[in-house]
C-alpha positions as YAML, in Angstrom:
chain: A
units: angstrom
residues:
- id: 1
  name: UNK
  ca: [90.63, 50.45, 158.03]
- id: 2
  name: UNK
  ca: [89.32, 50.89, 154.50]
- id: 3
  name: UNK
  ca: [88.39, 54.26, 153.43]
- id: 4
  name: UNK
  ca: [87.88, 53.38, 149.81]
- id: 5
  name: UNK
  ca: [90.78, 56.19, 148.51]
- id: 6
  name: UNK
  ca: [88.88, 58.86, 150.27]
- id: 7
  name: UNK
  ca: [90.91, 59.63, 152.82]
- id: 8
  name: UNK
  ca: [94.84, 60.11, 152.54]
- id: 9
  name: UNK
  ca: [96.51, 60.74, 155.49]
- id: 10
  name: UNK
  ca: [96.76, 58.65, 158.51]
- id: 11
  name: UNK
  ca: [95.72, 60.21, 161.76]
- id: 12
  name: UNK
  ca: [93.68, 59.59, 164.86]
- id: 13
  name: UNK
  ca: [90.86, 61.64, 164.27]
- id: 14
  name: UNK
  ca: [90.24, 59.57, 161.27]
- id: 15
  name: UNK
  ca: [87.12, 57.17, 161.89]
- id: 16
  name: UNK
  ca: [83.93, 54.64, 160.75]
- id: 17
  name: UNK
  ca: [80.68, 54.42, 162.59]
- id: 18
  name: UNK
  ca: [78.66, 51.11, 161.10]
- id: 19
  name: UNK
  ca: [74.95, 50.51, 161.84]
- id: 20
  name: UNK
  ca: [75.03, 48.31, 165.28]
- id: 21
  name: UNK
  ca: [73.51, 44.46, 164.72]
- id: 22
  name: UNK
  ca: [74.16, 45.10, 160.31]
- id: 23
  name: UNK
  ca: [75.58, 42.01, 159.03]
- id: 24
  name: UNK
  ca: [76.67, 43.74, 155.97]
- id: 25
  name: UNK
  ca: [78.76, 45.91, 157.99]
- id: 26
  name: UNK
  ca: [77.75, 49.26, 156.14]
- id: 27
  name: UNK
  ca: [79.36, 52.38, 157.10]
- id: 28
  name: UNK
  ca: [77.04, 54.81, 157.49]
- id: 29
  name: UNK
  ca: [79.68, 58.02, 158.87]
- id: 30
  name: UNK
  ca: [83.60, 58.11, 158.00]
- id: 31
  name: UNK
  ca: [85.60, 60.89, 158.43]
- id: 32
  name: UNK
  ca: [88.64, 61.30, 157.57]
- id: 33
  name: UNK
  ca: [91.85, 63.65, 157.25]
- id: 34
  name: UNK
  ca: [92.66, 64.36, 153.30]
- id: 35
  name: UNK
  ca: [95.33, 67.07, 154.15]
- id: 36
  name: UNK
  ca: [97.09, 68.69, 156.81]
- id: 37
  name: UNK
  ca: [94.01, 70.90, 157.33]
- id: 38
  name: UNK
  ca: [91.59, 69.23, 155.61]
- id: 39
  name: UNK
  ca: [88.89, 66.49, 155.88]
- id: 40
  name: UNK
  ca: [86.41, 64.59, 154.29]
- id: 41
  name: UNK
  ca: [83.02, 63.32, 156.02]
- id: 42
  name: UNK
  ca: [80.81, 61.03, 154.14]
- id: 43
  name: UNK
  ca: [77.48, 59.94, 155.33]
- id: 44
  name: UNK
  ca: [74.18, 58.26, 154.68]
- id: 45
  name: UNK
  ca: [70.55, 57.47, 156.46]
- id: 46
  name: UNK
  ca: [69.66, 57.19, 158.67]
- id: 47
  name: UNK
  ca: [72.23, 60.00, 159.20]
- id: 48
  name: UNK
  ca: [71.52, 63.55, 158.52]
- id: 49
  name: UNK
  ca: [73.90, 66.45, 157.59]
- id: 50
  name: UNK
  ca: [73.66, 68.01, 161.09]
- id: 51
  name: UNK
  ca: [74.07, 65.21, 162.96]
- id: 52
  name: UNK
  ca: [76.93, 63.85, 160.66]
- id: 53
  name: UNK
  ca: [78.69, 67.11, 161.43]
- id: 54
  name: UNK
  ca: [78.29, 67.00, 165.11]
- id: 55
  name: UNK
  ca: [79.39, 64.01, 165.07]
- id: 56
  name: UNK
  ca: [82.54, 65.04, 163.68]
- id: 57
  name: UNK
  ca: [83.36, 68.15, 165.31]
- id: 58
  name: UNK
  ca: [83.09, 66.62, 168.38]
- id: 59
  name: UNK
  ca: [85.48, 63.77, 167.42]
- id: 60
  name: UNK
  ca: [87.70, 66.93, 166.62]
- id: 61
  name: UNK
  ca: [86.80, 69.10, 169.80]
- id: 62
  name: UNK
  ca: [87.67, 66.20, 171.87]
- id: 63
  name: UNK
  ca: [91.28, 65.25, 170.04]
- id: 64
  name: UNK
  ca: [92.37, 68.55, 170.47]
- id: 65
  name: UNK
  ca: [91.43, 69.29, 174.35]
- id: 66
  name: UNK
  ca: [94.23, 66.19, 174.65]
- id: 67
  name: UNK
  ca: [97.06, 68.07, 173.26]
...
């Protein structure tokens, strides 16, 4: 996957959601691990902060009840 140089580090928790049925294929979340206790989460409409950040902490949440 492409994170356009905002993410560095490869991991699983890294991830894109796109916009179902867009042919441009926009991403509208990506989140992504920058360090080893750090990570970036971009976002955009029809998105909004909280629900970005849900969306992310339970990516996390759910990667680390695995372990």
């Amino acid at each position: 996957m492409d994170f356009y140089n905002r993410v560095d580090k490869a991991s699983v928790k890294n991830f894109q959601l796109i916009k179902e049925n867009d042919s441009l294929g926009r991403i509208i979340l990506q989140f992504g691990k920058i360090d080893d206790n750090m990570f970036n989460l971009d976002f955009q409409y029809p998105l909004n902060p909280i629900q970005a950040f849900a969306i992310a902490l339970s990516s996390i949440d759910s990667k680390l009840l695995m372990r």
